[in-house]
Phi, psi and omega in degrees: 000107155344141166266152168281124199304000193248354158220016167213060193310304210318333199284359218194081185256156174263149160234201186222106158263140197232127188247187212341285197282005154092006198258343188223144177240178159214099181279097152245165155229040205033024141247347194187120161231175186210149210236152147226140166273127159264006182212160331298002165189156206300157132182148163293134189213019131214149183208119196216128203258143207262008190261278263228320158101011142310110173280164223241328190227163155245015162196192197262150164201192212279149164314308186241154151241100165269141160233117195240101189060048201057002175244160193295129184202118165300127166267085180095202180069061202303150209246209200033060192268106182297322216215122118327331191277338165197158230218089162277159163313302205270006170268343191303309217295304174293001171312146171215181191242143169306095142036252183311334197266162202311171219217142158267120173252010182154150176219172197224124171242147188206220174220176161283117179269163171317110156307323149238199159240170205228161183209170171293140141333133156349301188242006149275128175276340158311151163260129178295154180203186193212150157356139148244122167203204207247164167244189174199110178240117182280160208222115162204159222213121187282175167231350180285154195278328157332309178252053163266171192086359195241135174225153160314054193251143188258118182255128147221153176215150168239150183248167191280129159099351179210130185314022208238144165203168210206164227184104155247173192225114184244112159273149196223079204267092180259343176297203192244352171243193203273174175199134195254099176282090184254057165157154166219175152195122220259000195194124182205092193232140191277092201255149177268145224268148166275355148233125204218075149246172188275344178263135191258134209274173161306322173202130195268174199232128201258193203269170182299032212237112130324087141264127179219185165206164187296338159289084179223146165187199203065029199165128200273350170234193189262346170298317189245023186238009182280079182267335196272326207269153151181133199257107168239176190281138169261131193298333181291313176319098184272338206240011184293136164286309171319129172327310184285331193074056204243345184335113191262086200262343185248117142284128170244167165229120171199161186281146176287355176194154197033209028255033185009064219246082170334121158246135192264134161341117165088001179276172170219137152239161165211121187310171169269183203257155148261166175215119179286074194244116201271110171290199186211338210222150163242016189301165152297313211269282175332289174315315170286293173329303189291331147292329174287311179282354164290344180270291165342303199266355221200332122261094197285319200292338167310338167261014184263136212227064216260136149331063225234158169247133149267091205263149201262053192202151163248329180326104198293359193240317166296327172302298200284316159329287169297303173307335154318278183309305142350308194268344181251003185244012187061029152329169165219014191211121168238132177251156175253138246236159169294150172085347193267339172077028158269154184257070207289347178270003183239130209231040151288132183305298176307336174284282179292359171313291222284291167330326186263038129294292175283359173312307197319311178297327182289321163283354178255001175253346166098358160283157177270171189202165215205133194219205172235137155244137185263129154244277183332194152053031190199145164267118191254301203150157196306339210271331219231352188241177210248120178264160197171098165338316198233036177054160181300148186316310184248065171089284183228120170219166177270166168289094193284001157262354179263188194309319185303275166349289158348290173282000180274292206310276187333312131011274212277336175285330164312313193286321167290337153330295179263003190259301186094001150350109221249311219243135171234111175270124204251105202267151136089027208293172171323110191267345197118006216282143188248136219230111140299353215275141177249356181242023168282102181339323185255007157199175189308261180229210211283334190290013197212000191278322188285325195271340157252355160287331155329298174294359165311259168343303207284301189298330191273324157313294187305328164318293226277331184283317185290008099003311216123311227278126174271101183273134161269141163204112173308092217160159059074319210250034166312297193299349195241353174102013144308113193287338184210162072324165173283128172313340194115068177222177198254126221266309152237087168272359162231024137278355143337146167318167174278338174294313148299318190276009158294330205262292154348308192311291180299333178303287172348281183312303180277008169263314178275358179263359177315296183263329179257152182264123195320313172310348196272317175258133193265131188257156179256185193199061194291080147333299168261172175322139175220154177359069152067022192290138179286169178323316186298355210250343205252159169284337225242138308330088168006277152338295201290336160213098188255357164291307200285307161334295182274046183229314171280337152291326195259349156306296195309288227276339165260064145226041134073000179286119176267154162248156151268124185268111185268085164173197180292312195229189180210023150204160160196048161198182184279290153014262170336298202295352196253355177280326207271334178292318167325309195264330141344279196308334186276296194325300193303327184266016156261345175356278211292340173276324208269329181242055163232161218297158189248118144279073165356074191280299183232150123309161192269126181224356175076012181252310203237190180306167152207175210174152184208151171234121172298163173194130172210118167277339184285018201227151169312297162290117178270340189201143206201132198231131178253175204203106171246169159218127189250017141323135119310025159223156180297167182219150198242091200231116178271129193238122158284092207287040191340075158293014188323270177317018173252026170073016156288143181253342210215320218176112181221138197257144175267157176191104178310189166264007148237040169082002199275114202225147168179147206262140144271109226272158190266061215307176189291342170273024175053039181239135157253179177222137164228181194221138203244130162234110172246140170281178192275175214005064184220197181187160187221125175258157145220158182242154180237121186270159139282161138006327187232035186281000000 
């Protein structure tokens, strides 16, 4: 029997199967396979997910839908399918090819590559590495005369260890005039539907599946930065039980607008990748793990997690201060803070003399150093900002095609240039906003303004990995190389008394770790005044409420989470520096268990415990359990411990946080149960071993 890929992947390499008669491939990795028929034209006709032992479509459709000088054109795909509702072998056979539509002259199996490059963080010590599987690029070619010269290629890769493939589209415009692409839709699959009643409900419920793709923004989660996935009816489905024929039974992947997009004599475009990710379960929990390791695998730099201070200051004696202190309590990221007065846009030779001196001081203390920038959400001018009837997302924004926009990238590229700068926290990133304006340099007008102000933005991000450079960015763009985001917090909920916002705090964490991997979010920490907060709400003096301080260190650093620590220092007594070192210190020598995956025991309700458990079977500690109470009396709590993931089966060993060890047997729900004394407003860790640990 198989071990399960989510604690043994090794077991599930993909391959390229080609059979006897040349008629057929198959990219499997004994979780997921997917079939293409290549004669008498390319298309898919079976994609089966091999864990449940389920087929994933019940018909043929097109590879691709390119609209190319306004007309409509199929990539592949075979038509004379009697029945939509399911797909025999022997209709397959009879399948036959459109006329019109583009043709397979041929394919390439290869392996998986870097989409871009990437380089390590400053203060990381990992080499960034990427996924390994197989690839598949199907080749197609028009016979209409109109496109000759345009040639297809349909990219896919499936990967080792995890159920997942991912599908792009590359055009080659080889002929002797421009050719105009204005809409695609790069993914078109006939999937069988998950809910089928006749009568059609208020919200329908779609099949089992995690589709996203790298055109995503607008949104710190992912369900609402999801600009691409869309589940609609298919017209063909004739025999659907619902009355209406209203099933929303077809996945397409497409851009909401354009990208109209010129391809010039001797160019190439290429679409963004979708990602296909097959569950096996409908638990939550199961479903979250198996997302969280597609970002891992697919944006490797999202787990690198630097220790950061946000200091409110440009003041070089206030900087070099904080970077001091950082260095003696082991921080390893100093950002200069929204409110610090840098200029990330200011290209005086003497301004930039003076940042890359203290980059220079920060870096001979081992830290990285960082700053903020505003793009969106802000007015540059009528010439320059985003036309739009119907104003901008956050109101007011610049156009990243106009002139302006333009010249902010170059700026902030300029600026790490000479600075040596590491880190950008970038507020206000690209939301998607669609530009009327026609007399902006970088793109016509409103059909093609979301798609290149993106690939602005997108091109730029991608600069900074291959850098080094480490981004915060509230958004969306893990897939595009951005390492963190906001976990989900509500911002001000952190002028709240200090005492609410501890219990909040975990709710946050434990809510944002459903879908992000601990390393994805950034938590806050308001040292100073924050939205407009009264004294009760702030840390500052630092010493005079050292309850409340380690009660937020100790949220972050064992839920394996970093915050932004907000303010000039991060200690200010011996007291304080041993508090905050303490917890430094713990983070670091559980690190690797700590930024490894979370299994969810309570939410935080403030009556009773709550608790998340780390868990990796590839590591010695396999498992690490945090336990809190956020009562005011001790509390004496027997807790059921789910060890499933950390792959202990039978006998597991414990070891509180005074050394104290003992073994547990592993019951048939793959639980152990321990018994707890958390003193009140406190928390108790413990690690967990196997048998030979």
């Amino acid at each position: 029997m198989k071990k399960d890929w989510l604690i043994a992947p090794e077991g599930y390499p993909a391959e390229v199967n080609i059979s006897s008669q040349q008629k057929e491939i198959t990219v499997s990795n004994g979780l997921i396979s997917r079939t293409w028929r290549v004669e008498p034209n390319a298309a898919t006709v079976a994609f089966d997910n091999l864990m449940t032992g389920e087929t994933i479509i019940r018909g043929v459709k097109p590879e691709a839908i390119l609209t190319l000088n306004g007309q409509e054109h199929a990539v592949g795909g075979l038509v004379g399918q009697p029945d939509y509702a399911y797909l025999r072998q022997e209709w397959v056979e009879e399948l036959t090819t459109h006329p019109d539509a583009f043709q397979c002259t041929g394919y390439d199996i290869g392996i998986v590559k870097p989409r871009f490059p990437s380089q390590a963080g400053f203060f990381s010590k990992e080499q960034p590495w990427i996924a390994s599987g197989v690839s598949l690029q199907l080749l197609f070619r028009s016979k209409l005369e109109v496109l000759q010269g345009l040639t297809v290629t349909v990219h896919y890769e499936m990967y080792d260890g995890i159920p997942l493939i991912s599908k792009w589209v590359e055009i080659h415009n080889q002929g002797d005039g421009n050719i105009r692409l204005n809409a695609f839709i790069s993914e078109c699959l006939a999937v069988v539907e998950w809910d089928s009643p006749v009568e059609t409900p208020e919200r329908w419920e779609y099949p089992n599946l995690h589709v996203e793709s790298d055109y995503a923004f607008q949104g710190m989660a992912q369900r609402k930065a999801n600009r691409t996935t869309h589940w609609v009816t298919d017209p063909q489905y004739l025999t659907q039980v619902n009355y209406d024929r209203l099933t929303p039974a077809m996945l397409i992947s497409r851009p909401p607008i354009g990208p109209n997009a010129v391809i010039e004599s001797g160019e190439r475009f290429e679409t963004f990748r979708t990602f296909e990710l097959i569950h096996d379960s409908m638990d939550r929990e199961r479903k979250g793990l198996a997302q969280r390791k597609m970002y891992r695998l697919m944006a490797p730099w999202v787990q690198e997690n630097p220790i950061t201070l946000h200091v409110k200051s440009i003041e070089p004696q206030v900087v070099k201060a904080a970077i001091d202190q950082c260095a003696e309590v082991g921080f390893e990221m100093v950002i200069l803070s929204f409110g610090s007065g840098l200029d990330m846009e200011n290209e005086d030779p003497a301004y930039l003399t003076l940042m890359r001196e203290l980059a220079d001081y920060a870096h001979a203390k081992g830290i990285a150093l960082g700053g903020y920038s505003l793009l969106a959400s802000r007015s540059i001018s009528k010439e320059h900002d985003v036309v739009n009837p119907h104003g901008a997302y956050y109101i007011h924004s610049p156009c990243l095609e106009s002139k302006w926009g333009q010249e902010y990238f170059r700026k902030l590229q300029h600026f790490f240039e000479e600075t040596g700068f590491d880190v950008l926290e970038h507020d206000g990133s690209y939301p998607g906003d669609i530009c009327d304006s026609t007399a902006h340099p970088g793109h016509e007008g409103r059909e093609d303004s979301q798609w290149r102000q993106w690939m602005r933005i997108t091109d730029f991000y991608k600069w900074c990995r291959a850098k080094g450079i480490y981004l915060n960015v509230p958004d969306w763009y893990f897939l595009m190389g951005s390492n963190k985001a906001g976990m989900g917090y509500r911002e001000v909920n952190w002028a709240l008394p200090r005492e609410r916002q501890i219990i909040l705090a975990r709710q946050n964490i434990y809510d944002g770790t459903w879908e992000k991997a601990p390393s994805m979010g950034w938590m806050f920490v308001p040292l100073t005044s924050y939205q407009g907060g009264e004294p009760d709400s702030t840390l500052e003096p630092l010493s005079e409420h050292l309850g409340a301080y380690d009660a937020h260190l100790r949220n972050n650093f064992t839920a394996g989470v970093q915050a932004m620590y907000r303010g000039f220092r991060v200690y200010d007594t011996e007291e304080t520096k041993w508090d905050v070192k303490r917890w430094v210190d713990f983070y670091k020598q559980y690190r690797d268990i700590l930024e490894s995956d979370v299994i969810h025991l309570r939410r935080p309700d403030g009556r009773g415990y709550d608790g998340l458990l780390h868990v990796n079977p590839s590591l010695l500690i396999k498992g690490l359990a945090v336990i809190h109470n956020p009562t005011n009396t001790e509390m004496v709590q027997t807790v059921e411990l789910p060890i499933y993931y950390t792959g202990i089966s039978q006998i597991a060993i414990v070891r509180d946080q005074q050394g104290t060890e003992y073994r547990c047997d592993v019951d048939q729900h793959h639980q152990i149960r321990v018994t707890l004394n958390i003193p009140a407003q406190d928390a108790v860790w413990l690690t967990i071993t196997d048998n030979n640990g």
